[in-house]
Structure formats: C-alpha cells, structure tokens
N, C-alpha and C positions, 0 to 999 in steps of 0.2 A: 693278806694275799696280794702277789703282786700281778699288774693290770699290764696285758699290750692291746693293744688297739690295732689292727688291721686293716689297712684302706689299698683297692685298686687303683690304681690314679689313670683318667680320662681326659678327656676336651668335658666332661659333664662333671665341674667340679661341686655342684649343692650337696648331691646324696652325700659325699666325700665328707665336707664340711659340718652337713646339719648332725650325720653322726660320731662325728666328732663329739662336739657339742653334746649332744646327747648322752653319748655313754658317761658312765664314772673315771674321775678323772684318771690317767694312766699313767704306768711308770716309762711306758715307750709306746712308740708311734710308729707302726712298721708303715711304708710305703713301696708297695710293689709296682714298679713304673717301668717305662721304657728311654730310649735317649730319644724320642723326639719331642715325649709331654715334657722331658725334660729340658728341652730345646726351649721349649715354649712358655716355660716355669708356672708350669700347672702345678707342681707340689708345691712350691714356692708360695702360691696364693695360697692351696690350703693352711700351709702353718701359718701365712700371715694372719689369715681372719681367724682362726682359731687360738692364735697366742700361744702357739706350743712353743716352748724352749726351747731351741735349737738342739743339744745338746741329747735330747730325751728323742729325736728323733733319728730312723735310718731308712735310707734310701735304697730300695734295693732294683736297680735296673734289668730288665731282662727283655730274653728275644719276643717278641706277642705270640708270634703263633709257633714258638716249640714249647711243647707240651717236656720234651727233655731237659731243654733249656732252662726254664722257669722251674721244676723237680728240683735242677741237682742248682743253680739259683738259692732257694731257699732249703735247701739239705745244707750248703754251705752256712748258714744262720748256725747251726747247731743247737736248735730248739729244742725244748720240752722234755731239758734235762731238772728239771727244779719243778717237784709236784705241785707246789703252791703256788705254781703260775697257770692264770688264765688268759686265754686268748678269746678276745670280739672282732669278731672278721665281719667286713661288708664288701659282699663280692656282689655288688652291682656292678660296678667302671669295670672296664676295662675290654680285652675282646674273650670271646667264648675259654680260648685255650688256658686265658688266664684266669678267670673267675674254674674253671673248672679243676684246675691244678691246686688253687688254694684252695680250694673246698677240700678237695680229697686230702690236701697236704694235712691241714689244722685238724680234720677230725678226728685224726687220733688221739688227739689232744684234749685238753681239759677246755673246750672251746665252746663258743656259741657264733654261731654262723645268721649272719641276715641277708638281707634280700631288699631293695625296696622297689615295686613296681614302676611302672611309668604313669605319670599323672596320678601317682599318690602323696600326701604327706605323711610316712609311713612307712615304718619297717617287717618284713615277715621274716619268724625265725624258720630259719632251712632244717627241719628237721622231718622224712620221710616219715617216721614213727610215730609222729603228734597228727594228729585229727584235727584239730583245732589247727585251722590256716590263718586264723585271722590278722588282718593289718594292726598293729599297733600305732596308732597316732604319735605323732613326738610333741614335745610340750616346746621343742628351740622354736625361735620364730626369728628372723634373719631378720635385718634392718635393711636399709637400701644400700648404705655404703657397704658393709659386707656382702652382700649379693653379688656386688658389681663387682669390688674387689676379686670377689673370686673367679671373676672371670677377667682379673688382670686391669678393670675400669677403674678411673677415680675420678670423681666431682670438682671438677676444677672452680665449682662457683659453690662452693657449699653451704657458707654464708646467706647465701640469696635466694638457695632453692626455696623457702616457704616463704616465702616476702610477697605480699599482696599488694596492689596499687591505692585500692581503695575498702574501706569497712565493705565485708562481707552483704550485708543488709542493702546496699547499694547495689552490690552486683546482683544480687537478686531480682532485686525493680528491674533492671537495667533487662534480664531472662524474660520474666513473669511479663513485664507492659511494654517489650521491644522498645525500650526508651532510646536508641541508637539504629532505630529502621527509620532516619531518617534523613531530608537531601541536604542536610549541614555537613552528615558525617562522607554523604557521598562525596560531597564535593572534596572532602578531606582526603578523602582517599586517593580521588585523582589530582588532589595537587602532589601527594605523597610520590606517587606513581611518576607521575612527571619529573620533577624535583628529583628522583634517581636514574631517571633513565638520561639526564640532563648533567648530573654531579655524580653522577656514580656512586651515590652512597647516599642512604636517607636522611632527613636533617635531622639534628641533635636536638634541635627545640622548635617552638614556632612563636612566635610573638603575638600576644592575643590586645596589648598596650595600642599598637600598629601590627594588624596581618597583614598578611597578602590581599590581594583584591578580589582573588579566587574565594577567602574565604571569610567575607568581611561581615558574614552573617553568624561565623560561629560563636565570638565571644557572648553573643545576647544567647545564641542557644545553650551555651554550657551556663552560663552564670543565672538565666531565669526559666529556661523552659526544662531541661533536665535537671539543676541544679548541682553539675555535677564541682565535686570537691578538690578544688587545682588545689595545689601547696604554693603558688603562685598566682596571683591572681593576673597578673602581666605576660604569664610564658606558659607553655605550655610543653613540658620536660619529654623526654623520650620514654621515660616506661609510660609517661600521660595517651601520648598518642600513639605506643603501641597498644594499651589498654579500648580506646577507642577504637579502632582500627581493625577491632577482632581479640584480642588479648581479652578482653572482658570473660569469654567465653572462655577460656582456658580456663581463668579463676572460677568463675562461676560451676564447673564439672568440677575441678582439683577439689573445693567447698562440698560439692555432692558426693564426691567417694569418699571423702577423709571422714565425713559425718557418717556416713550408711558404712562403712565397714569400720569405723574405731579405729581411724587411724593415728598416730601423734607422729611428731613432725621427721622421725627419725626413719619411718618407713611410705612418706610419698612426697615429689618433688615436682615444682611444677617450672618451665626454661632450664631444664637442668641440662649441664653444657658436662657430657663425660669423655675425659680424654686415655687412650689407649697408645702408645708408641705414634703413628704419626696418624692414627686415624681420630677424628672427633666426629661426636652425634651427641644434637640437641632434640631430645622429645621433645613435644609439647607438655606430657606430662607422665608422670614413670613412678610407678608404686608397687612395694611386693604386700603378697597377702598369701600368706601360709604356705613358705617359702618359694612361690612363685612370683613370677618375675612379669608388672604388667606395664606395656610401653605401648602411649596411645599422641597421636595428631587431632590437632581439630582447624574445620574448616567451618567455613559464616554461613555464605551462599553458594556453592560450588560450582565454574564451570565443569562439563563430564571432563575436557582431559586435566584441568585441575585435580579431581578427584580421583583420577586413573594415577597419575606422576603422584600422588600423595599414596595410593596402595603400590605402588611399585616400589616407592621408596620405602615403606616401611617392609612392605616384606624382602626387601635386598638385605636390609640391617638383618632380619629373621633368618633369613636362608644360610649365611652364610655364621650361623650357629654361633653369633658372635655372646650370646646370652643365655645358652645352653638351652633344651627340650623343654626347661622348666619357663620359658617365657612363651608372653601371647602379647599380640599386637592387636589396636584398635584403631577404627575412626572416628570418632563422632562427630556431626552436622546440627548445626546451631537451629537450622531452619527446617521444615517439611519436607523431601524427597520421596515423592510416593510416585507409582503410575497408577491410572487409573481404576485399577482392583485395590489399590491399598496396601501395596507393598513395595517394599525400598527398591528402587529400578532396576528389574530379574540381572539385566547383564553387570552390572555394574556389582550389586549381591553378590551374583557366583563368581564374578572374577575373584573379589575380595577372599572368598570362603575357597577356592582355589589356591589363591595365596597365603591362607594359612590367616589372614589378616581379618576381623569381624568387624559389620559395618552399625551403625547406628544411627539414627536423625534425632531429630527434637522428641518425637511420639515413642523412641526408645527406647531412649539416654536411661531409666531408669532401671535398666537391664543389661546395664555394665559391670 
C-alpha cells in the first residue's frame, strides 16, 4: 500500500516533525503551507530534521484563512484516485481554516486523521464515531540538535556542549560542603570584576606562579584547603575561573538532571552557544525531555535586579516563540532565597510565573 503523510506547516514545528518520525515511512510528504512559513523555511526545517528526500516531498501553498482557497488548493493535487493509497494527516499546525479544510478534504479518503493536544506527547485519532479518545503516546524522542533545528537553531559549539571542568565527584563536594563560600573566591571575583570594567574584557588566565596582590591568598586556597584540580599548576585557565566564579553550579544541576531523568549526551547541553540568522543565545543549560524543549539560567547569590534582568531575559527568548509552545524556561539559585514564612520571595515568584518562567533555590532544585 502506498503511504502519504500530511502535515500543516506552522511557526510550531515539533508536532510536524515528531510525526513524521512516528508514522511508517512514506511514499510522499504533503505539506500544506502558506508563503510566509515559507518565507521563514519552516518546512524546510521539517524535512531537514526528518531526512525526507527532497524529491518524495510537495509543497502546497495556500491562502490561511480561505476556506475556498485551500478546497480547490488541494482539489488541484487530484487525489484519491489509486485505492491502495492511504492518507495520515495531522492537522494540529496551522490556523482553524486550515486544519478544518484538510479534515473534511482527506475523509473521504482511505485516511486517518490526528490531532495532538497542547502540552502532550501524543497523538489523538480524530474520529467522531470512536469512544475511545485516548492520547496515544509516541515512542520518537527528539535530541537536542533536532529540536533546535526545527526551529531553524544550530549549536555552534557542539563539541563542547557536555565538556565538564572538573570530575563530577568534585563538583559535588564543592554543592554539598560550599567549598567555594569562601573570601578567596570573593576576592576573585572582584578582581575579575575590576579587571573588565578596566580591560573590557575578562582575563584569559591568571597566574597562580606570581598573582595579583589582590589575590595572593588564593594559590594556598585552591592547592590545600579545597584541593581543587588546576590542569596547571602555575595558571589558572578560563573555563578554571569561570568554574570558580559560579560555573560550578551550572555543572553541578547539568550532573542532577542528566542523572534524574536518563539523559545521554545527545539530548542536554550545558554553555550551549545557539546561532539563528543574526541572532545568538547562550543558556546556561538547555535539555529536551519527551519532545519538550527545557532552557534554564543559574545564578550563586542573587542581587533582586540581578534576578529580575535574569527573568526578563529568559522570558524575552520565551515570548517571542522563538522555541515553540513546546519549551519552558527556568532559574535556579545556588543558595537559599526564602522570606520569612518559607517561601521563595512572593514578588519575585509571581513575577517569574507571570513570565511563563519557574523559579527554584537550593531547598528546590530537586523539583526541576
């Protein structure tokens, strides 16, 4: 029997792709689009991530909201003259006019029509006459670079995304006994701080052989009271003293989710640097998990508008849908943030949860 495949093509390219993915594979790939997703090469990324042939697919443009337009559109296909073809349509994308033209259009057909809800992983078949609603689960499970892909992103540092500074077991200690609450690293920090506001740009190394005077206590700190592991015993490298500096915490969480949800290296990234036409955004750490999309910041000790400019920035990347319905945004905080009934400080909360963005502290983290 031969197989077409049906997709409405959106700015929400996952459903598009995961059922792809999903179905058996096809002899054709219909895409019912318009000219501005095509402007924007939204179908373009699905067949990229999905490796259709070029050749096995057709693009069929049309107006959104004529319900005329879009009829005699796909009347022109001249379908459903060959009984031994089947049609799987998923008329999630697209706007009402459209998902509702291809429905009526296909069912005359030897078809099967889906559906997938919002915030499911999961297709429902569209059929009035079946009782049984139930979600079907899909078994696809998107990687990181496909996800982004399909929203036109790619990893410019993909090499590096899972590159840790230090053995895991380290950054642990470093969580569990605050081995770095201390005024070695303070001072580090305000020499860092100075040092750019001075050079305009952070320093590349620091010399631990001969420091600075500012920091002429930290070689005995790293090398006996933390014990921490330079790859140099003389310098002190750039990922070294972003690691110190706060970076610890980034690995230290990337380490906690990768373990609690089974992740492998192909679906969570930690400094992942994604470049898009002329725009670029660096998470702090970005993982999907059952084809959602999860992009989160972390902060040590937060000033509030620290913390305020760190939810605004994440939910601007949000808002402006660059990651489709299917992503969530996070913060987590390295240290305590409570007020005094024991809850994460009410305005600062609901702003966050206003912006669509969740917040977390140390007493939470395990509820990421």
């Amino acid at each position: 029997m031969s197989i077409t495949v049906v997709n409405i093509v959106s700015e929400q390219t996952i459903p598009n792709i995961v059922f792809v993915k999903e179905m058996p594979s096809a002899n054709r790939y219909l895409f019912v689009t318009t000219q501005k997703m095509e402007e924007k090469g939204i179908t373009d990324s699905i067949i990229k991530v999905c490796g259709i042939p070029l050749h096995q697919t057709t693009k069929l443009p049309v107006l959104e909201n004529s319900f005329q337009n879009i009829t005699h559109r796909l009347q022109e296909l001249n379908l459903g003259k060959n009984p031994n073809e089947e049609y799987l349509i998923n008329i999630t994308g697209g706007t009402k006019p459209m998902s509702i033209v291809v429905h009526d259009f296909f069912r005359q057909f030897n078809s099967r029509i889906y559906y997938m809800p919002l915030n499911s992983n999961g297709f429902m078949l569209c059929n009035a006459e079946q009782q049984d609603e139930t979600i079907m689960p899909v078994s696809c499970r998107l990687s990181l670079t496909e996800y982004l892909q399909g929203y036109g992103f790619e990893i410019a540092n993909q090499t590096e995304m899972n590159r840790l500074t230090v053995l895991p077991e380290f950054t642990g200690l470093v969580f569990e006994e605050k081995l770095l609450n201390a005024p070695e690293i303070v001072l580090l920090k305000k020499y860092i701080e100075t040092f750019t506001k001075e050079q305009h740009h952070q320093p590349g190394s620091i010399s631990l052989a001969n420091p600075p005077h500012e920091l002429i206590a930290l070689p005995n700190f790293l090398y006996y009271t933390i014990k921490f592991p330079v790859q140099d015993k003389n310098l002190l490298n750039n990922r070294e003293i972003q690691y110190l500096t706060g970076g610890w915490f980034k690995e230290y969480l990337y380490l906690q989710l990768k373990s609690k949800y089974r992740l492998n290296d192909s679906n969570i990234g930690i400094n992942v640097k994604l470049v898009k036409n002329n725009m670029a955004i660096e998470p702090h750490l970005i993982f999907t998990l059952q084809n959602s999309l999860y992009m989160g910041y972390t902060v040590i000790a937060p000033r509030k508008t620290e913390l305020e400019n760190t939810i605004y920035r994440l939910s601007g990347i949000k808002k402006g849908r660059n990651f489709g319905l299917q992503s969530k945004g996070f913060i987590a905080i390295a240290e305590i943030f409570r007020n005094k009934a024991g809850n994460i400080q009410f305005d600062l909360s609901n702003r966050a949860a206003l912006q669509d963005v969740l917040l977390y502290d140390r007493l939470s983290l395990s509820q990421i």
